[in-house]
Structure formats: structure tokens, C-alpha cells
N, C-alpha and C positions, 0 to 999 in steps of 0.2 A: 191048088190053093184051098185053105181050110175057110167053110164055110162061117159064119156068126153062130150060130149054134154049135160049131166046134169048138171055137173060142169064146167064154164067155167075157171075155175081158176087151173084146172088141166092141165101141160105140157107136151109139146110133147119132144121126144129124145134129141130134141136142145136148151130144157129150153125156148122155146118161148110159147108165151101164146097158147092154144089151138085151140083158134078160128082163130086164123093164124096171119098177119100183123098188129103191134100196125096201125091205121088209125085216123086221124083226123076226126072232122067232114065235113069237106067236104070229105074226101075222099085219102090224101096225107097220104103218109107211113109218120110215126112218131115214133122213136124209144122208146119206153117207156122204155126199161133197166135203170137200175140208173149209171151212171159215177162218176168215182175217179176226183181228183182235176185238172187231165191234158186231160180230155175229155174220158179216155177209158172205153169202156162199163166194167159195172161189172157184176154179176148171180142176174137173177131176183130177188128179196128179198132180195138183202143185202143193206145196209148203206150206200147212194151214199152223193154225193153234191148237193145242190139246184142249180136246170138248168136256167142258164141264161133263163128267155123269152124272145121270137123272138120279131122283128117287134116293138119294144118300142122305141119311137122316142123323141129324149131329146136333149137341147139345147146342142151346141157345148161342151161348158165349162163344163156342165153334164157328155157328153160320157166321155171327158180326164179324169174326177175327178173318174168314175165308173170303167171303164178301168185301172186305176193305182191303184184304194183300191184292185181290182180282181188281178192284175198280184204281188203286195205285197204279196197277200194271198197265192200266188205259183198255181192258176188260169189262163192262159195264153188260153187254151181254152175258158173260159169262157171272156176272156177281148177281145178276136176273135167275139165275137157275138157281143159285145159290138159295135166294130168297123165299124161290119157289117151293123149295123142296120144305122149308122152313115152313110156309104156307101152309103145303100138303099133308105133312107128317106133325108139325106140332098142336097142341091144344086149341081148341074150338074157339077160347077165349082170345088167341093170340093171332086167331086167321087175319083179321084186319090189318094187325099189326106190320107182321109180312109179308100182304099182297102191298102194302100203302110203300113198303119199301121195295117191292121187286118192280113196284109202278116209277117208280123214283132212279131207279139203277136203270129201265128202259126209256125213260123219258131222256137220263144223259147218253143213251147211245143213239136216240133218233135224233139228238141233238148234235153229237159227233160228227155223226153221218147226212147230218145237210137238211136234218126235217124240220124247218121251221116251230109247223104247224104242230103236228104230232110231238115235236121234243116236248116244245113250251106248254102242251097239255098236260102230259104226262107225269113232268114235273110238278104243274100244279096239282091235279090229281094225286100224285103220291103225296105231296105236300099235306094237302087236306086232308087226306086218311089218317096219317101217321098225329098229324092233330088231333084230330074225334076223336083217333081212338086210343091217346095220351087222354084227351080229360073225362071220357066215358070209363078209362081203366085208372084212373088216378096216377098212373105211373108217368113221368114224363123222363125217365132214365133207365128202360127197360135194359138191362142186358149192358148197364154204362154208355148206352148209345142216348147223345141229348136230342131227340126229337126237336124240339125249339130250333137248336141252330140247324138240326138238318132240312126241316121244312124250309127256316130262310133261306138255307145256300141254295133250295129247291127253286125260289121265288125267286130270289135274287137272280138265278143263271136262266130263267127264262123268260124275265126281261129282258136280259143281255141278248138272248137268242133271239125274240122277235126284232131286236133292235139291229140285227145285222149281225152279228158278232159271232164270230168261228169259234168254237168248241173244241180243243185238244181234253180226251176224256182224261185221261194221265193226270193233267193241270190242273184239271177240272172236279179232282174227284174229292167227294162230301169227306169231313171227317166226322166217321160215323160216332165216335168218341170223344170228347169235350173234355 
């Protein structure tokens, strides 16, 4: 019988790979488990959703357009990378803009997924970023996306969430476009 070190495709107790931490190639922990459509891990080997890739740097009007087919899709994790990348890689002036939205895309998926607490912050939180930083930048129609109603569908759906009310992300997703 072949040993775990023979095979490294053999798991340990906790269904992770045997040779220990999925790792990049430089070196960073990488989760290799596959995730369901609102980011949670699922058992190695099963049927996940195709992962956003990191780090993909795309013209303004790109992120919105990617970010709104992904939160349609009932993807709100994945439209959170989207944002992020937008975050990471676009202008100094615009950082606010797109963390206030990837706070906004994670606030509907903790809300999907059952988090009362955490959804309904998250929301507000994006809520209020994407406002400051509409009237500190004059623009309140950056990229065609209306701030205004996306803050309120922000506020509006986390009331609903404290109030009891179940979240289909699909149903649920902002129109980042007015």
C-alpha cells in the first residue's frame, strides 16, 4: 500500500491536501477548496464556481459591467473581487470609491448567507462610503453607476435584513446603473 507521501493527493482528517497548505508560487497561503456562488468553501472534489482571478486590472466601466453580470448571477462574493481589484489597481482618488463598493457587494453576500449582523453593517458601511465619497469627489454618477440609489438599495436591504428577511443575492442585486 502506498504511503501519504506517495500519494500526494491523499487527505488528511480535515480533507486538506496532504502535503499541508494550498501555497502560491511565491509562497502565500491560497485556498485551493472550490466555493459555492456566495464565496463558502465547499469538500475538496466537489462542483465549485469558477474563482474570480485576483489582481486583473480593467478599465473603470469594465469593473461596473463585470461586477453587475457577477452580482445578477447571485455572485456578490465574487463581484467583491471584482471591486477589489478596482480598489487595488485604480487611482489614489477613486480608492474610497471602490472599497465603499466591494463593502457593499460583501455586505449582500453576509446577507445571503445568514449574517444578520455583519450583512446589515456592511451594507451600511458601503452605503456611507460611496456617499462621502460622491460629495467629497463631486461625482455622484461615477462610471454611470448612481450612487444615490445604490446607497439606498444599500439601506433599504438592511433593514429588511435586521428585520428577519431572507436574501436571495440574484433578487437582490443593486442596479449599479440608473
Amino acid at each position: 500500500m502506498d504511503s501519504p507521501a506517495d500519494n500526494p493527493v491523499d487527505r488528511t482528517a480535515s480533507d486538506r491536501p496532504a502535503e499541508g497548505r494550498d501555497r502560491d508560487d511565491e509562497g502565500r497561503a491560497r485556498n485551493a477548496r472550490p466555493r459555492d456562488g456566495l464565496g463558502r468553501p465547499l469538500p475538496y472534489g466537489a462542483d465549485g464556481v469558477d474563482r474570480q482571478p485576483e489582481g486583473v486590472v480593467r478599465a473603470p466601466e469594465e469593473t461596473v459591467a463585470e461586477a453587475q453580470r457577477l452580482l445578477d448571477g447571485g455572485k456578490p462574493f465574487h463581484a467583491h473581487e471584482v471591486f477589489e481589484d478596482a480598489w487595488k489597481s485604480g487611482p489614489d482618488e477613486e480608492r474610497e470609491l471602490w472599497r465603499g463598493m466591494a463593502q457593499l457587494a460583501v455586505g449582500l453576500t453576509h446577507s445571503a448567507r445568514g449574517n444578520v449582523t455583519g450583512g446589515a453593517r456592511l451594507l451600511r458601511r458601503g452605503a456611507g462610503a460611496v456617499t462621502e465619497w460622491a460629495a467629497s469627489a463631486g461625482r455622484k454618477r461615477p462610471y454611470g453607476m448612481d450612487l444615490g440609489a445604490v446607497a439606498g438599495w444599500a439601506r433599504e436591504l438592511a433593514g429588511e435584513v435586521e428585520g428577519g428577511g431572507t436574501v436571495d443575492a440574484a433578487a437582490r442585486a443593486p442596479r449599479l446603473r440608473g
